[in-house]
N, C-alpha and C positions, 0 to 999 in steps of 0.2 A: 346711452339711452337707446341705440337702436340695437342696441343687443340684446336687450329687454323688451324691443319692439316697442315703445315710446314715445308717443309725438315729441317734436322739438317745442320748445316751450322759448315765448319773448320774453325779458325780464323788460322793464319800461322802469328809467328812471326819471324822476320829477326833481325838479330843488324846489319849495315848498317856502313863500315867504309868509310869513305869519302875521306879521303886521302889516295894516290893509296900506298905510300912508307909505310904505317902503317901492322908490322906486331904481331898478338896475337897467340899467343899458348898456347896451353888445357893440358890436361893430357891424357894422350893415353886411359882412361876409359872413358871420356866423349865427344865422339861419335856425342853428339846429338845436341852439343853448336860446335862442330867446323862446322857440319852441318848449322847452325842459323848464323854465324858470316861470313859475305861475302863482298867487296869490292863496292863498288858502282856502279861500271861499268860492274859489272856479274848480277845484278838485275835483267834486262830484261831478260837475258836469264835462269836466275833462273826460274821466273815468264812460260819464254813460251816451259820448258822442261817437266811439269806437275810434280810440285813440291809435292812429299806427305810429309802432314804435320804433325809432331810428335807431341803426345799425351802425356800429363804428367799427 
C-alpha cells in the first residue's frame, strides 16, 4: 500500500448475534471480545458512533 501511496485502512471485526434473546459472557479480562460480540440490531448504531477498532 505505501508503494502505491495508500492510506492504511482498519479492517473492524464484529461477531454479529442474530437472535435478540441470545446471551454470551467473557471473562471480566477480555475487554476486547465483549467489545466485538453485539446483537444485530446495535449494528448500525455501532457502525454510526465512530467505532475504533482494536488492534491485535
Amino acid at each position: 500500500m505505501k508503494k502505491n501511496d495508500l492510506k492504511e485502512i482498519s479492517i473492524v471485526t464484529f461477531i454479529i448475534i442474530s437472535h435478540p434473546s441470545t446471551i454470551i459472557t467473557t471473562a471480566p479480562d477480555k475487554q476486547e471480545v465483549y467489545e466485538m460480540v453485539i446483537h444485530s440490531a446495535a449494528l448500525p448504531s455501532k457502525l454510526d458512533t465512530g467505532y475504533k477498532p482494536i488492534f491485535f
